[in-house]
C-alpha atoms as an extended CHARMM CRD file, in Angstrom:
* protein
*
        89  EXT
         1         1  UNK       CA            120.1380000000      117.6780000000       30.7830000000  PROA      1               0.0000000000
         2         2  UNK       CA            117.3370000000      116.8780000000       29.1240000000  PROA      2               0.0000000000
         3         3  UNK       CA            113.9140000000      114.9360000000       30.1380000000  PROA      3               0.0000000000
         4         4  UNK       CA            114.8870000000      111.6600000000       29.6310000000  PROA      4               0.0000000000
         5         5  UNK       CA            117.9550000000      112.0080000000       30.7230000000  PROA      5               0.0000000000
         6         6  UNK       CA            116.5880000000      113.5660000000       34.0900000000  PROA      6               0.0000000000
         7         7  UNK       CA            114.5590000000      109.9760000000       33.9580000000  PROA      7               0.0000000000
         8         8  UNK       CA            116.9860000000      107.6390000000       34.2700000000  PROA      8               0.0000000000
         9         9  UNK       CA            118.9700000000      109.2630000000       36.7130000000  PROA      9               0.0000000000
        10        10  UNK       CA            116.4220000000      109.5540000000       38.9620000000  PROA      10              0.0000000000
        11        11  UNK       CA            116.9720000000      106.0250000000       40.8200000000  PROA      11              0.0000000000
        12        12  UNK       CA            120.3910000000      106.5580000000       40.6260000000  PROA      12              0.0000000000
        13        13  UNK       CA            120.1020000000      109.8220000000       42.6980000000  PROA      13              0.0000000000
        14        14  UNK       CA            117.4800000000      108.6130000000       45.1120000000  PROA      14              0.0000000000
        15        15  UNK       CA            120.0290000000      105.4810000000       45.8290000000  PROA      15              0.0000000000
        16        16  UNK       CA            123.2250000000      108.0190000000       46.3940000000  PROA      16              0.0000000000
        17        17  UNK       CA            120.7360000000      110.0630000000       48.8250000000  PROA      17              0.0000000000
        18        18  UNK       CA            119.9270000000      106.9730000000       50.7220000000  PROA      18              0.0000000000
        19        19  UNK       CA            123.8500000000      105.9160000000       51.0140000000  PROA      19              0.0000000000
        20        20  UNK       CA            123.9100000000      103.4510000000       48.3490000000  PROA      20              0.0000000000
        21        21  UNK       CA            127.0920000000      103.3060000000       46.5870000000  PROA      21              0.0000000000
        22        22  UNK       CA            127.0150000000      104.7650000000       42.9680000000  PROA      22              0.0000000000
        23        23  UNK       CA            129.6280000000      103.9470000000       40.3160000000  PROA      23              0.0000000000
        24        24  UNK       CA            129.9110000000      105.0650000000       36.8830000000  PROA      24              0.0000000000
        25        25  UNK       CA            132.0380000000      105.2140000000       34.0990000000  PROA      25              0.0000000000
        26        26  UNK       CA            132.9090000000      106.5510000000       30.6260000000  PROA      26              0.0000000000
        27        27  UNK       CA            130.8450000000      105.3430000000       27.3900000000  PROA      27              0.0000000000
        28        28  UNK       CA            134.0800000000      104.3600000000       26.1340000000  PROA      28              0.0000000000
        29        29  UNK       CA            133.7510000000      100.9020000000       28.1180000000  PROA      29              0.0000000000
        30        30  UNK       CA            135.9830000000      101.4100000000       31.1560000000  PROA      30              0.0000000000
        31        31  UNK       CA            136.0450000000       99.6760000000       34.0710000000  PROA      31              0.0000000000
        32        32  UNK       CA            133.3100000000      100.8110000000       37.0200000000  PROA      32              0.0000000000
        33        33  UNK       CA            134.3950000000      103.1420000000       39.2690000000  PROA      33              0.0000000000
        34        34  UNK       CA            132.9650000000      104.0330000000       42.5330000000  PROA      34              0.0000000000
        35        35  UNK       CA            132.3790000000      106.6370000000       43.7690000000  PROA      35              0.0000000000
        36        36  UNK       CA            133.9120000000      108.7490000000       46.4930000000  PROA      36              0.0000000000
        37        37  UNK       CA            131.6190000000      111.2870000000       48.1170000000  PROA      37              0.0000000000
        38        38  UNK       CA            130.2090000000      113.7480000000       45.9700000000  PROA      38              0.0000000000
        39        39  UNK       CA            128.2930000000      112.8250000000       42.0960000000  PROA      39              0.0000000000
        40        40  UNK       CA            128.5250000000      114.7450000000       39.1920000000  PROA      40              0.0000000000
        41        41  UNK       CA            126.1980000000      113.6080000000       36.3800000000  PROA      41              0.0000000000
        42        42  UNK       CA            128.1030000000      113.9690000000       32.9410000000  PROA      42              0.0000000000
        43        43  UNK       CA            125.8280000000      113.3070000000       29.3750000000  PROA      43              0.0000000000
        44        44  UNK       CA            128.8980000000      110.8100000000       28.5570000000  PROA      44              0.0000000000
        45        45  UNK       CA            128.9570000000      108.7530000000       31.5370000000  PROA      45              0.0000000000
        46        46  UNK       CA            127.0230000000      105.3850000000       32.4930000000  PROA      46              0.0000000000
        47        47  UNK       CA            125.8400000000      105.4960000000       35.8180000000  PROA      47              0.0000000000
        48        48  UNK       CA            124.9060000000      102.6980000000       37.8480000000  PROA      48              0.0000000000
        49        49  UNK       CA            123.8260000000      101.3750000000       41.6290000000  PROA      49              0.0000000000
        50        50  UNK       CA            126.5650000000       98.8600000000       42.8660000000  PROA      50              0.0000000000
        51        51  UNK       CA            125.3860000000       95.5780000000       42.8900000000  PROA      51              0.0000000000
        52        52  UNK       CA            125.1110000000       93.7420000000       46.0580000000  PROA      52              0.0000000000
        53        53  UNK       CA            126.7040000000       90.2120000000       46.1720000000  PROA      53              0.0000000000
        54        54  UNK       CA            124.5590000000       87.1400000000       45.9810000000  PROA      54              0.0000000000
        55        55  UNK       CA            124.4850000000       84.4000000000       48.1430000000  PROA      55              0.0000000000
        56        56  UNK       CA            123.7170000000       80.9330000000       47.0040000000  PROA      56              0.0000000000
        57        57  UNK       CA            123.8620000000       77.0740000000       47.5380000000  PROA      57              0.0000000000
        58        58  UNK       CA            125.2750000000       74.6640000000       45.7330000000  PROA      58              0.0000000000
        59        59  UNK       CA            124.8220000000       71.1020000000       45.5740000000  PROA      59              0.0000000000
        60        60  UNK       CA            128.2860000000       68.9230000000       45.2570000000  PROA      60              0.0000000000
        61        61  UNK       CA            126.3400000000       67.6310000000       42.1140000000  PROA      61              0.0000000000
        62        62  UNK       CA            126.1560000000       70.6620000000       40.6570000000  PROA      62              0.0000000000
        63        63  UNK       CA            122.6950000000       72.0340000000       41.6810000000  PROA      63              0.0000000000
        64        64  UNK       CA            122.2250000000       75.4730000000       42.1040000000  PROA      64              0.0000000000
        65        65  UNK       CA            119.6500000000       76.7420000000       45.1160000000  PROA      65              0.0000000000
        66        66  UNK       CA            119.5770000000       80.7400000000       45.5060000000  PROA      66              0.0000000000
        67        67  UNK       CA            117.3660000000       80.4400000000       49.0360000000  PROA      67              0.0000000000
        68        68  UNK       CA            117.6480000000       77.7650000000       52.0720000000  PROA      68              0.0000000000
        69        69  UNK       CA            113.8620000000       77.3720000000       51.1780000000  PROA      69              0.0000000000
        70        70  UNK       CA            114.7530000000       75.3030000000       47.8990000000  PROA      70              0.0000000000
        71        71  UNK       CA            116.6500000000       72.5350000000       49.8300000000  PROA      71              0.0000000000
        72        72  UNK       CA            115.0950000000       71.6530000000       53.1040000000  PROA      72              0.0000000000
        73        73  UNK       CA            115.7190000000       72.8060000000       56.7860000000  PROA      73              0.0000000000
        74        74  UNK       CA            119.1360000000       73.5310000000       57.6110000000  PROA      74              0.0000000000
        75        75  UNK       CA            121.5080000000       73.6740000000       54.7020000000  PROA      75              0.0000000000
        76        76  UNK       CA            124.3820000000       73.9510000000       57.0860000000  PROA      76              0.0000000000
        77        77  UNK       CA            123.6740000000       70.0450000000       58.6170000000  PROA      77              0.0000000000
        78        78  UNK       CA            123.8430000000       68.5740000000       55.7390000000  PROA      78              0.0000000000
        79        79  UNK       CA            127.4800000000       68.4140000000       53.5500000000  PROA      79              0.0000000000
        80        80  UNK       CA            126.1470000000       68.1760000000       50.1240000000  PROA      80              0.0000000000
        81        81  UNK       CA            125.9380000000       71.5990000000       50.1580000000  PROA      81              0.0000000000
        82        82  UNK       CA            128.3360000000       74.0250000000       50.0710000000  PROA      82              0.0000000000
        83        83  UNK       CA            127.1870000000       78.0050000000       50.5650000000  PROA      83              0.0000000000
        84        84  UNK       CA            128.6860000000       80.6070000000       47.7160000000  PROA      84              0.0000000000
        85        85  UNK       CA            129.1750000000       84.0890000000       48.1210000000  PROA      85              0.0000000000
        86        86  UNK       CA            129.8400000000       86.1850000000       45.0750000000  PROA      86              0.0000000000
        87        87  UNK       CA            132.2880000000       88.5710000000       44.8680000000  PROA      87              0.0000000000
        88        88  UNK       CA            131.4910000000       91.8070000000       42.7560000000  PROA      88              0.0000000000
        89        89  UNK       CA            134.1660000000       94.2580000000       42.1840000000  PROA      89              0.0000000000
């Protein structure tokens, strides 16, 4: 492993030591996988922090708001709005 290499897995292994989950995968484009207790670092593998999923509101016209501050008090009261959780696998 080289220098730059060591660089850009440093976040990566500071998130697996706090209990984040880690994926990788090949550099051949495969699917993410996650991973299942231990982490071995390979020079051909991507390696990545799993995303967390986003929570949003939408308007019934179409309007996008990412926090409750963007569209008043109490999203919840009012039925324009309908509250979207994404779903990352």
């Amino acid at each position: 492993m080289n220098r730059e290499r060591a660089k850009e897995l440093l976040p990566i292994i500071q998130a697996f030591a706090e209990g984040k989950d880690i994926q990788w995968r090949n550099t051949t484009g495969e699917e993410w996988q996650s991973t299942t207790g231990n982490l071995s670092f390979f020079d051909n593998w991507c390696y990545r922090i799993k995303p967390e999923p986003r929570e949003f509101w939408i308007h019934k016209r179409f309007s996008i708001a990412y926090n409750e501050e963007d569209i008043g008090p109490n999203p919840e009261d009012d039925d324009q709005f309908i509250k979207v959780r994404e779903v990352i696998e």
